[in-house]
C-alpha positions in Angstrom: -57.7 47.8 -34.4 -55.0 48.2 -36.9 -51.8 47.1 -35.7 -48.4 49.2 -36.9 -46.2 46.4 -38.2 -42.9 47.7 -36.9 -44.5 48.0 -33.0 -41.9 46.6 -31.2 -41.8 44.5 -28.7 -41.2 47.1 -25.8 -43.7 49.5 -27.5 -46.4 46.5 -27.4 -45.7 45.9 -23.4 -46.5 49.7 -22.9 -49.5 49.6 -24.9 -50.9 46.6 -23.0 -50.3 48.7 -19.4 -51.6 51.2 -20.9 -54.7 49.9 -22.3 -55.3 48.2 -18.6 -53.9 50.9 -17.0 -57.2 52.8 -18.4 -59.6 50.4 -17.0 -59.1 51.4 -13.4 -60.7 48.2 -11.5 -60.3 45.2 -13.4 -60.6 41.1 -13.1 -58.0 38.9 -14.7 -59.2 35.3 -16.3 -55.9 33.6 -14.8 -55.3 29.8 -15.4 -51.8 30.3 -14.1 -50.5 29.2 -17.7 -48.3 31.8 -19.3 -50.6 33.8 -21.4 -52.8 34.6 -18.1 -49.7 34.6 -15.8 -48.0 37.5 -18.2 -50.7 39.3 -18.5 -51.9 39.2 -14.6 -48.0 40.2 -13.8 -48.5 43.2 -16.0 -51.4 44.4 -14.8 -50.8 43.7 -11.1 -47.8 46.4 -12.2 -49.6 49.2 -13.2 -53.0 48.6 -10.8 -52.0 46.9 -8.1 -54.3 45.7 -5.5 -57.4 47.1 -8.2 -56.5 44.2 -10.3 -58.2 40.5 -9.2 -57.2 37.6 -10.2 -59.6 34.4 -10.9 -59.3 31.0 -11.2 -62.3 28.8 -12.2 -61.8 25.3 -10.4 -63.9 23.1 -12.9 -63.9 19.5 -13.7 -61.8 20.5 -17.2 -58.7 21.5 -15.5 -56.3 19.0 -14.3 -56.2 19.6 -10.2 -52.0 19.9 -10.5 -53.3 23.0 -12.9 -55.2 24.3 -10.3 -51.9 24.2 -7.6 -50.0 25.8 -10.1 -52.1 28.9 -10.5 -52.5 29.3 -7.2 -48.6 29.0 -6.8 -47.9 31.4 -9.3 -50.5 33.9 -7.9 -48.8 34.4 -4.8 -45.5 34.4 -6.5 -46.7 37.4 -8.8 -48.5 39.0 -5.6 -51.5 39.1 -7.4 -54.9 39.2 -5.3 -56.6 35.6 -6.4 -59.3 33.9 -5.8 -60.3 30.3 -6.9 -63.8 29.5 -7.6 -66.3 26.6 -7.9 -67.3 26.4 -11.7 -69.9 23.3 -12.8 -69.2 23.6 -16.3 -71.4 20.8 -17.3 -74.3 22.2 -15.7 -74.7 23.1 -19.1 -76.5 20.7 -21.7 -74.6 22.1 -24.8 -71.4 21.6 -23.3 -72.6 17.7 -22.0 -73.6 17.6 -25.3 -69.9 18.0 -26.9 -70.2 19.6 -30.4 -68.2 21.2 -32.7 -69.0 24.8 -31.0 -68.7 23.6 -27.6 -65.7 25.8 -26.9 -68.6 28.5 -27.3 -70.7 27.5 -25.2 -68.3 27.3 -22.5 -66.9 30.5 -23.0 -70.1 31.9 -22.6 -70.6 30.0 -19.3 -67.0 31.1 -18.2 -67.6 35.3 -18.8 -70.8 34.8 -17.0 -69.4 33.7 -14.3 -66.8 35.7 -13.8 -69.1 38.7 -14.7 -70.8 38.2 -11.4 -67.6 38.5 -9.6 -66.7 41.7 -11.5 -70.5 42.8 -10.3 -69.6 41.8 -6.9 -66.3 43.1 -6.4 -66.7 46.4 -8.2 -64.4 45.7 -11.2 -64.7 47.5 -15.1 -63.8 45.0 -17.1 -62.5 41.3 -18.1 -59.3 41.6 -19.1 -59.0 38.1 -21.1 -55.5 36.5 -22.6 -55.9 35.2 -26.0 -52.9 36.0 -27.8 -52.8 37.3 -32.0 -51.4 33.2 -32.5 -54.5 32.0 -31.6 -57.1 33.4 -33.3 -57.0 31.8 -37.0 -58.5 28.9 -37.9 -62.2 27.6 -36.3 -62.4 29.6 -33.1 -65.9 29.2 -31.5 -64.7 30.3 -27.8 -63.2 33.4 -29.6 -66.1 34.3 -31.1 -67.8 34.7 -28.4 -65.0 36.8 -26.4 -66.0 39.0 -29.3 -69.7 39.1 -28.9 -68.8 40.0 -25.7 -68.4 43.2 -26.3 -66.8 46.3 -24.0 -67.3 43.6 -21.2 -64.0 42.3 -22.2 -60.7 43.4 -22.7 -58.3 41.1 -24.9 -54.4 43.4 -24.7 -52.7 40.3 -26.7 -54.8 40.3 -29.7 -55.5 43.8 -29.8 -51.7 44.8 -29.6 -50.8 42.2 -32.5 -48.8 40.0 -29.4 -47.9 36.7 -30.2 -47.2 33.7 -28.4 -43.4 33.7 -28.6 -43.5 37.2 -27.7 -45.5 36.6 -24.9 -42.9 34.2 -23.8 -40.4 36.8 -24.2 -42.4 39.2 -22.2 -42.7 36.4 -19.3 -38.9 36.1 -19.6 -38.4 39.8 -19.4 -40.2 39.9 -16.2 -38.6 36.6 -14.7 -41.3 34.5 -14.7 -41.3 30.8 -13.5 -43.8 30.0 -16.7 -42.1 31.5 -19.5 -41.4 28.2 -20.8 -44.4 26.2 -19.3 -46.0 24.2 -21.8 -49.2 24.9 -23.4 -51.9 23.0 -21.9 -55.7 22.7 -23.4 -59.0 22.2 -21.7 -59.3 18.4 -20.8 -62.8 18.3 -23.1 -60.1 18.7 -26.3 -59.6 15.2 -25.4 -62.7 13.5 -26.5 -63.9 13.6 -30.2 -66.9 15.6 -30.5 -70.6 14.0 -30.0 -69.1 12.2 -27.3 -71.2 13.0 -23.8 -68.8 14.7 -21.6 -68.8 13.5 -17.6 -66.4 13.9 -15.3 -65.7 10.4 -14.9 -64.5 10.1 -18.6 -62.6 13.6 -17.8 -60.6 12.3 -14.5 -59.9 9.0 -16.4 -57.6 11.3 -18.4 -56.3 13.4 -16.4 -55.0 10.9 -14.6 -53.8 9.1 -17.7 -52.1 12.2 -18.7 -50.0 12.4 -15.1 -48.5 9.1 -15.3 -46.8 9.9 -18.5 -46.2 13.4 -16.8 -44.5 11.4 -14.0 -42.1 9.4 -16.6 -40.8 12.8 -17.7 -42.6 13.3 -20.8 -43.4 17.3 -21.0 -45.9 16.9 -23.9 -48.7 14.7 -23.7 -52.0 14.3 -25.2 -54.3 11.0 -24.4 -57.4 11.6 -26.6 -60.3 9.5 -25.7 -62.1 7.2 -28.1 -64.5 4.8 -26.2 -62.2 2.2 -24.3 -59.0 3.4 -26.6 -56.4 5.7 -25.0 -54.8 7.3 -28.1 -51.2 8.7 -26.9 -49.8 11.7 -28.4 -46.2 12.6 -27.2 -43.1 13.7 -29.2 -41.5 11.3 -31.4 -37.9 12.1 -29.6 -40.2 10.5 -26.6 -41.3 7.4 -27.9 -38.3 5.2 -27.1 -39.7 6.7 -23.2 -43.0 5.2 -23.5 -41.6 1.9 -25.3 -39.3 1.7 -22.3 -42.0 2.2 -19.7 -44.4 -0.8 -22.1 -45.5 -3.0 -19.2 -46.2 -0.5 -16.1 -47.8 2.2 -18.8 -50.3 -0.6 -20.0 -50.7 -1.9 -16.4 -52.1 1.2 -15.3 -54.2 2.7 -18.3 -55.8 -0.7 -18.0 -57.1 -0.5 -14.4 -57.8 3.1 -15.6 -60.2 1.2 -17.5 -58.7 1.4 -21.2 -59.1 -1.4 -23.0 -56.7 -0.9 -26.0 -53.6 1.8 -25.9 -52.1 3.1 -28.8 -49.3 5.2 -29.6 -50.3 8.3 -32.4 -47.1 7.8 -34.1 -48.1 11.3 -36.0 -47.0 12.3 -32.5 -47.7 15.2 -30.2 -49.7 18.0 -31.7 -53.0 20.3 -30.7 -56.1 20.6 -31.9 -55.8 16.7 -33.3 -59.4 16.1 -32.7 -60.2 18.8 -35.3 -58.8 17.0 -37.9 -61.6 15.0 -39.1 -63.7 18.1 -39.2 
């Protein structure tokens, strides 16, 4: 779809309703992070109860994600539901390689294709916004083989992600400044066998330097090394915090922790690629 370059930001908002508005019945991916939560708000506007909301619980999403989707569902008054997804039920995604965002993606429409099936509902509606689609992108290539089966307002409307933040503030959403969070398999560099073990041991990693304030953390997993990522303006934080943070990542089971002086930044396990 050709996108007019002076579409403005109010123009692109009506477009998205719309463009959902059209699909009658539909299902909302909804991680309750402000891509999903904007577009979920905006469709619960023009559908109503014919829009649902789903959450897939899985062993890649930190729990305290899972509460805040579910939080911000009934704050949008959004039907939601939560379900059970064993994402490493699949080999290829075990098996961690470079196109293992594909994989998952494909496990991920699947299963929410069976609830569309279920519940009566026309299409996917899907939030990858127009900022995310350069560079390597395996899980967007397969939202593309995907077909009419899904419906991606954000990409196809040119929206990007500071608009969608504006477009959360416009309608006075909690999440318009919520940090950006990843799948907890960014974590680990690729060929490494993915378990949940190794994916808690993050996660809970990650929350204790949640818990000291920090608002932008990474810990990327190599073997028994827990390489930090935060912002440099936060380093005199985990310097300060020295003893208790190296108490716990060790009974975490870390046997070396490092601080990434490059600092805090996404997609850092692609770099070697």
């Amino acid at each position: 779809m050709s996108i007019p370059e002076d579409l403005s930001l109010s123009q692109k908002i009506e477009s998205i309703k719309g463009a959902i508005a059209d699909k009658e019945k539909v299902l909302v991916a909804f991680s309750g992070g402000v891509d999903s939560t904007t577009l979920a708000a905006l469709a619960f506007e023009v559908l109503g109860d014919n829009v649902l909301a789903v959450t897939l619980d899985s062993c890649a999403i930190p729990k305290s994600e899972l509460e805040d989707a579910k939080r911000t569902a009934k704050q949008i008054g959004i039907r939601h539901i939560v379900l059970e997804h064993d994402m490493l039920s699949d080999e290829m995604i075990r098996q961690n390689d470079q196109d293992r965002c594909y994989y998952c993606k494909k496990l991920v429409m699947n299963a929410l294709k069976d609830v569309m099936d279920r519940e009566g509902l026309n299409v996917l509606v899907e939030g990858t916004n127009a900022s995310e689609i350069t560079g390597r992108r395996p899980g967007w290539a397969a939202i593309n083989e995907a077909g009419d089966l899904v419906l991606t307002p954000y990409t196809d409307f040119g929206v990007t992600k500071q608009e969608v933040r504006q477009i959360a503030r416009h309608l006075g959403l909690e999440v318009a400044d919520k940090v950006s969070n990843a799948c907890l398999l960014s974590r680990l560099p690729y060929g490494t066998e993915v378990t949940e073990d190794l994916l808690r041991r993050v996660e809970y990693a990650e929350e204790f330097l949640l818990s000291l304030g920090i608002t932008h953390v990474r810990v990327r997993e190599h073997d028994d090394i827990a390489r930090i990522e935060v912002l440099p303006d936060d380093f005199p934080v985990v310097h300060e915090k020295r003893d208790e943070l190296l108490s716990h990542f060790k009974e975490l089971g870390y046997s070396y922790i490092t601080l990434d002086i490059e600092g805090f930044r996404s997609g850092s396990m692609d770099e070697v690629l």
